[in-house]
Each structure stands twice: as C-alpha cells, then as structure tokens.
DOTORFI-240016 format. One record per residue (C-alpha): residue in one letter; x, y negated, z negated. Coordinates in steps of 0.5 Angstrom, whole numbers, padded with zeros to 4 digits, always signed. Each point is the difference from the previous one (the first is absolute). Layout:
DOTORFI-240016
AXYZ ...
***
This chain:
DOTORFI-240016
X+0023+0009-0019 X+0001-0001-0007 X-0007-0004-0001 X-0003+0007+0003 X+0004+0005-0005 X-0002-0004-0007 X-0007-0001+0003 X+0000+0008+0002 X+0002+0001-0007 X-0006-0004-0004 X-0004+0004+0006 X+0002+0007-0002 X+0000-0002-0008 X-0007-0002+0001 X-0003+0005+0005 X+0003+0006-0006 X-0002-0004-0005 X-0008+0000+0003 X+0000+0007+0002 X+0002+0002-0007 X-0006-0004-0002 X-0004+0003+0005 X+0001+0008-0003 X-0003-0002-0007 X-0006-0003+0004 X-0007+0004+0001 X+0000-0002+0006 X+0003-0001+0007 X+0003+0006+0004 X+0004+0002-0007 X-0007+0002-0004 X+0001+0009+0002 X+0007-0001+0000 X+0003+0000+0007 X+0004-0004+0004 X-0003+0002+0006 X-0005-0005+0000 X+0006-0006-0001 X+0004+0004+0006 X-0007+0000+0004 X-0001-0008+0000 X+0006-0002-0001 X+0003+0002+0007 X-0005-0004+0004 X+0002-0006-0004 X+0007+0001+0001 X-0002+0001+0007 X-0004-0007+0000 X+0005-0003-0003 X+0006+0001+0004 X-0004-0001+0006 X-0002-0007-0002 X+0007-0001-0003 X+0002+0002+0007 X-0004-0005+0004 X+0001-0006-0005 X+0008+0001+0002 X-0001-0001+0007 X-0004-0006-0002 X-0007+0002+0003 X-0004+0002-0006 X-0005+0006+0000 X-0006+0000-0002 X-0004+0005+0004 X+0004+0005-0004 X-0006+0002-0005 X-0004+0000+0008 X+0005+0004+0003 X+0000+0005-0005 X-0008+0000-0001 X+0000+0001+0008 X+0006+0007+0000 X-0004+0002-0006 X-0007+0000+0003 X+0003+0003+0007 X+0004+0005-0004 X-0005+0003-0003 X-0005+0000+0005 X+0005+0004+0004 X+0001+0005-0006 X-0003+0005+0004 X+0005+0002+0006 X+0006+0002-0006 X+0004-0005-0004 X+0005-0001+0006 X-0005-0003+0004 X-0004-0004-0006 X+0007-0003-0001 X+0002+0000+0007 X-0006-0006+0000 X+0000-0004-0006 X+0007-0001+0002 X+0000-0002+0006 X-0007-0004+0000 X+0005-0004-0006 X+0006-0001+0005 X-0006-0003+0006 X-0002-0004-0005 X+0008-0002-0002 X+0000-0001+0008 X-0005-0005+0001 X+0002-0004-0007 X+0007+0000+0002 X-0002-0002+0007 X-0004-0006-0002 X+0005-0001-0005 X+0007-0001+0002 X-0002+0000+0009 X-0006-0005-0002 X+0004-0004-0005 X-0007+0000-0004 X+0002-0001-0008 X+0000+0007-0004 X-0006-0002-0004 X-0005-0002+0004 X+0003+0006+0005 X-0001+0005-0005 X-0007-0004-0002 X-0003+0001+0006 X+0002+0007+0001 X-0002+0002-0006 X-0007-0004+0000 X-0001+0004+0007 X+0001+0007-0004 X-0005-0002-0006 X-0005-0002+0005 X+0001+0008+0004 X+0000+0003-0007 X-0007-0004-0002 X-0003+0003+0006 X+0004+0006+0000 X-0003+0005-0004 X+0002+0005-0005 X+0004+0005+0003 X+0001+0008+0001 X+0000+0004-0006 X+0007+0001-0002 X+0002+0007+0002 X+0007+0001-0002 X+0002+0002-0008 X+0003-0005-0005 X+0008-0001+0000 X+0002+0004-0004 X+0005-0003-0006 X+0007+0001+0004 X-0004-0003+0007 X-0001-0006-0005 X+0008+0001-0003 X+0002-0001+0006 X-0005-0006+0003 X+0003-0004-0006 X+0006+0002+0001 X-0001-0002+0007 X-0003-0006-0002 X+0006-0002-0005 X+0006+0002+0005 X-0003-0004+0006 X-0001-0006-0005 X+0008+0001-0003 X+0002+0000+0007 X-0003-0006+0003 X+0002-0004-0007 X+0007+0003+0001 X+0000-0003+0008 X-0002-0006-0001 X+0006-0002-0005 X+0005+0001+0005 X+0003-0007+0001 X-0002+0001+0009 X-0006+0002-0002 X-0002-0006-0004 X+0004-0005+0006 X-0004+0003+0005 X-0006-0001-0004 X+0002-0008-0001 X-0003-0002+0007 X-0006+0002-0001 X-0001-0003-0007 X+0003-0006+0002 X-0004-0002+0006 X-0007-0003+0000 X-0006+0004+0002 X-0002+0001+0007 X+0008-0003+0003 X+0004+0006+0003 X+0005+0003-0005 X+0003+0005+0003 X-0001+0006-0004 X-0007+0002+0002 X+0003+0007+0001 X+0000+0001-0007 X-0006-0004-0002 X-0004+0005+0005 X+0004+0007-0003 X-0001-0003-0007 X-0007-0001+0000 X+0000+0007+0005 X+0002+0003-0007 X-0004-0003-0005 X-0006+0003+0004 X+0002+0006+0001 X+0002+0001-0008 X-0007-0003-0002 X-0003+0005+0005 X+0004+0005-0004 X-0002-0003-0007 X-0008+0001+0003 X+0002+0007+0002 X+0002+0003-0007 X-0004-0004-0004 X-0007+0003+0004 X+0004+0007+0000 X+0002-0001-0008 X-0007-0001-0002 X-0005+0006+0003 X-0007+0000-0003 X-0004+0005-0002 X-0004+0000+0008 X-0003-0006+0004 X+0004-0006+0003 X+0007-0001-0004 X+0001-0006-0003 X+0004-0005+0004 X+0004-0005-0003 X-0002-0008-0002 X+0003-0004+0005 X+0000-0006-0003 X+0002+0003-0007 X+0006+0003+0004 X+0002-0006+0003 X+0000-0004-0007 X+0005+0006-0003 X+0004+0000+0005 X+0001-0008+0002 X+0001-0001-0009 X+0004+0006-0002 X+0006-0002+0007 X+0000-0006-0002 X+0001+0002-0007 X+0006+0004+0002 X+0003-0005+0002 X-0001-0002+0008 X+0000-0006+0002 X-0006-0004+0003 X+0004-0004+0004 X+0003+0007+0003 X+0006+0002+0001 X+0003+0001-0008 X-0002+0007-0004 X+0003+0005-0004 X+0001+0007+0000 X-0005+0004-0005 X-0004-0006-0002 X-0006+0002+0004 X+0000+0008-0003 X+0000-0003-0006 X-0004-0006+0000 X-0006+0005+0004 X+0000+0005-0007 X-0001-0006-0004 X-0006-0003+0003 X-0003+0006+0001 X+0002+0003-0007 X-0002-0007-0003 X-0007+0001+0004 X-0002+0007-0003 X+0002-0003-0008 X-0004-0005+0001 X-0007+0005+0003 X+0004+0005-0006 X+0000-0004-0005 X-0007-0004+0003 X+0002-0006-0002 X-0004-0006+0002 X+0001-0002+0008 X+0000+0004+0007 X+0007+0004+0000 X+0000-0004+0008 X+0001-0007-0004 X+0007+0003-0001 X+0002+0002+0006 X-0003-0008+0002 X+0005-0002-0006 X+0006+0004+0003 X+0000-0005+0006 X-0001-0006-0004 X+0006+0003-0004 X+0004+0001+0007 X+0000-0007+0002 X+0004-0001-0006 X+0004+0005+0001 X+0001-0002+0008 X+0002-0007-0003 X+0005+0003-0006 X+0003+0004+0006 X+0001-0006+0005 X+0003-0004-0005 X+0006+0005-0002 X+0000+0000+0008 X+0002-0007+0002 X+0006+0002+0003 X+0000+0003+0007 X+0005+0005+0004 X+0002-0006+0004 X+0000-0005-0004 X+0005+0005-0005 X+0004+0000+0005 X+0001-0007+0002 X+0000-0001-0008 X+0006+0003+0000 X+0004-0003+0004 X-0002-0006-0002 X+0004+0002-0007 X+0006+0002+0004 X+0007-0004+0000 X+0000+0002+0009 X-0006-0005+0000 X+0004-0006-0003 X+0007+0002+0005 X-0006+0001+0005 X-0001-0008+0000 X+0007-0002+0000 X+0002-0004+0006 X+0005+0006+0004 X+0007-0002+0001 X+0001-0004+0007 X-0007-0004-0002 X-0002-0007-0002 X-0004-0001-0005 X-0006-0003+0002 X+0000-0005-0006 X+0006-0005+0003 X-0005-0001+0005 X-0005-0002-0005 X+0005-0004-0003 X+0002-0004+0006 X-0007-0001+0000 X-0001-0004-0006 X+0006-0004+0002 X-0001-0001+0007 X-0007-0005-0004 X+0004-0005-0003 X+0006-0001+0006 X-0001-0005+0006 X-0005-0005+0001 X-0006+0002+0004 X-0002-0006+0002 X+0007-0003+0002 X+0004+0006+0002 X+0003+0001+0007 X+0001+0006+0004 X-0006+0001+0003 X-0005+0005-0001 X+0003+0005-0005 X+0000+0004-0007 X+0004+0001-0006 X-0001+0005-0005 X-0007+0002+0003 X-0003-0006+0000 X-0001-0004+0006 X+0003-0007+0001 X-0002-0006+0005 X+0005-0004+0003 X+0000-0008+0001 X-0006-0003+0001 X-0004+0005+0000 X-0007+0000-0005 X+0000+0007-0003 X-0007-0001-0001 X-0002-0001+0007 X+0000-0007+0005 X-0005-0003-0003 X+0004-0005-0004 X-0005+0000-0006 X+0005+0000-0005 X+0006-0005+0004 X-0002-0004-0006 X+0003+0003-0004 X+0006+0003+0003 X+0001-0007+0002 X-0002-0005-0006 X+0006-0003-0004 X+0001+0004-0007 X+0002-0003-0006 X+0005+0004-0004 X-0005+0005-0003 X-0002+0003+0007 X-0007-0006-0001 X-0001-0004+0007 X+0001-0007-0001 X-0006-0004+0002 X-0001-0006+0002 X+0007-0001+0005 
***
C-alpha cells in the first residue's frame, strides 16, 4: 500500500492546490461565494467514481455507470409526483434491476465486463432516445444539509470500500478472478455479481441526487450526460489509483482524484481557456493508464508469492533438504553408476544376463545389439596394439 499513500498525497496536494485556484476564478461554482454548488456536483461524482472503482476491483468494468444514472434520474423525476419516498424508492430500484441483469450476464454468463456494460447501456441509450422527457419535476430542491449529507454519504461509502479492499484476504480472494482468463470459471463469481450489484446501485444513486441537486425554474429537470459521466468516472477511478487489471486499489484516492478532475474541469470552463473541459476528463484516463502501470509495477509481489519467498530465505529450508538420519544419500547410487561404466567387458563378461551399477551387462557370446552379427567383424577381427583391426591375416 506505500505506492497508494505517496500517490494519495500528491492527489491531495494537487486537488487543494486547484480548489484554491478555483476561489480566485470568475467562474465555476465559487463565482457568488458558495460552496454549495461544489458539494451539489461533487457528490454524484464521488458516487460515479466509487462505483466504477468497485467494479474495476472485481475485474468487470462498469461502463453503463453513466446510463445507469440517466436511466434512475429520468425515472426518479417522473415519480416526483407520488412524495420523495416513492420517487427514491423507484429510481433505486430501476438502478438495482439493471445491476441485476448486468451482474447477471456478467458473472452467470461469464460475458467480459465491457462488453456486458456496453450492451446494457447501449439498450438504455436507445430507451432514452425514443423515451421522451419526463414529468415536471414536483419535489423542492435539496436543501444545503440534504447535499451535506449526500457527499458525506458519498465520501464515506467511497472511504469504506477503499479501506475493505485493503485487507489482505480481500485482495487474495480477489486474485482468482485477476488471475483466470475471460470466460473460464474462477470461483468468485459471487463476488463479481455483488460487486457489479453495487456499482449499479451507487450509479443510481449518483443519478438520483445529481436530478435532485439541479431543480429548474419549471419544465422537464436537466438530466445528466451519460457519456460525459461515464468519462469522468472512468478517468478520475483510474487516477486514484485503481487498477485496470483488478484487484489493487487505494483508500482515499477516488474522493480525491473525483475533486480534482471535476474542479480541474470548472477552472478550465472558469478561466475559458481554449478546449472543451470534456478533454480533461479524456486526459484523466490517459493519465490512469500510467498510473495503473506505476501501481502494478510496485506491486509485483503477491500475498503467496511473499509467503513462499520467505521461506525460501529460511535456514529450516536448508535443514529441510539434508538427507534424514537412517537415510542413504541418493548420490552413492549415482556414484556407483558412473563407476559401474568402466567395470567389466560387455562383450566378454560371464554370468548371463545381469546389471552393474544400473547399467545392464550381457553375457558371453551375446550381441548386445541384437542377432544380426553386423558387427561380428569387428568383435572378431585381430587388433593391433592401438585397438585398429589388422587387415590382411
């Protein structure tokens, strides 16, 4: 975990650093002096983020995070009208169906994260385009201690996952799934489905108070940008220090990392420099593919591989390999092996058929290589007294 806490540092340094930047721009949420509009959009992406995070550590990518919370906003706000209970009652639950049918084709069917989350949030982008707007929204705005208590919310579910995913037998039941190719069964597809269950839910939840958080004048409210969400989210879990590969990830690095991208975003829109803010969410993921390589490469060594290189470092191996009292060392008979090479004439030894020193020997008369008597010549020819056959006699 060292590599996370340095990395979670220079994020913290980097988001105060930015904020600070941000109260001295004209614009952004900071241009009339409040930091209830930081708190109103800053939850939802804390949310989108931890939710991404959470399936990138069971190893299936979420990316119908940013449909998900399109679909819980749209449906939230057209139950608006039958009281808060209910409206939060539906856009929750249509999160968690969704979860269920992505966890579904995700961990039962074995289908690759992405292109399950692909395909499920294509279908939503497709509803949503023939859909409609929906009912005018009819519930007041959160109020400043509704959006306290979100992010708070937001920040802690966030700090609880990181803090879970750092025990060292919540990485080692992870490490199947890491571990074993795409579609082959690894055991720990109860995990994989309530992790992608949870993604879900929290992007429905991010959807919820993002619709609930921005209450127009009159008409339809403004739903949330799919696409641009899932960007977000993707770039800034992957910044704070999340795996891509699965499995590793760091505490307070998705809260972080989520405030820096969104205040770097509202700097660049403030201070009107010259590109679309959505490139920096674009570059946070660029950014994150380093950042999974900085982390994988400081975490070379696993739990069992530690284990195994421990012991090998020990001095009970070396008494380990010592031959026990009573034994006979194996190496007498590789000895009497080699010796047994050079004793005896193959070829004019008696006795019959036997072997010395593992190395079988024939007795007289007998052709070792067989009844042909190819080579009776040469076993019968005179020899000079360099081994040569004489010729000629």
């Amino acid at each position: 975990m060292a590599v996370h806490v340095v990395w979670e540092i220079g994020l913290l340094l980097l988001a105060g650093g930015v904020l600070f930047a941000l109260t001295t721009s004209s614009g952004g949420p900071f241009a009339e002096g409040s930091w209830t509009g930081l708190f109103a959009a800053l939850a939802p992406i804390i949310m989108l983020t931890s939710a991404m995070a959470v399936s990138l550590r069971v190893g299936a990518v979420n990316l119908a995070v940013g449909p998900i919370a399109l679909f819980s906003a749209w449906m939230f706000v057209d139950a608006s009208g039958s009281g808060s209970a209910m409206a939060l009652g539906v856009g929750l639950g249509v999160a968690a169906f969704v979860g269920i049918v992505l966890a579904t084709l995700t961990a039962w069917l074995r289908a690759p994260g992405w292109a399950a989350s692909g395909a499920v949030g294509g279908a939503i982008g497709l509803w949503a385009g023939t859909a409609g707007d929906p009912s005018s929204f009819m519930l007041s705005e959160l109020p400043g201690t509704g959006v306290l208590a979100a992010l708070g919310a937001a920040t802690g579910v966030s700090l609880f996952f990181g803090l879970v995913g750092a025990f060292s037998g919540v990485r080692t039941r992870l490490a199947p799934i890491r571990q074993t190719p795409v579609g082959e069964r690894h055991g720990r597809g109860g995990l994989v489905f309530v992790g992608i269950l949870l993604s879900s839910t929290l992007a429905g939840a991010a959807g919820v108070v993002s619709a609930w958080t921005a209450v127009p004048e009159g008409g339809a409210a403004a739903l949330p940008d799919p696409i641009l969400l899932t960007v977000v989210a993707l770039g800034a879990a992957l910044l704070g220090g999340t795996s891509l590969i699965g499995r590793r990830g760091g505490v307070c690095g998705t809260v972080f990392a989520a405030t820096l991208v969104l205040a770097l975003m509202w700097l660049a829109e403030g201070r009107g420099w010259g590109f679309d803010p959505s490139w920096i969410a674009l570059g946070a993921i660029v950014a994150g593919f380093l950042v999974t390589r900085l982390v994988e490469a400081m975490n070379t060594v696993d739990e069992s591989e530690r284990a195994s290189t421990r012991r090998a470092g020990s001095l009970a191996d070396l008494h380990d390999d010592d031959p026990q009292p009573g034994e006979r060392d194996r190496t007498e008979d590789y000895d009497e092996d080699f010796a047994g090479l050079g004793s005896g004439d193959p070829w004019t030894d008696t006795g019959g058929f036997r072997t010395t020193g593992g190395i079988p020997k024939q007795g007289a008369g007998a052709d070792p290589f067989g009844a042909s008597g190819v080579f009776d010549d040469l076993r019968d020819a005179p020899r000079d007294g360099y081994g040569a056959p004489r010729h000629g006699r």
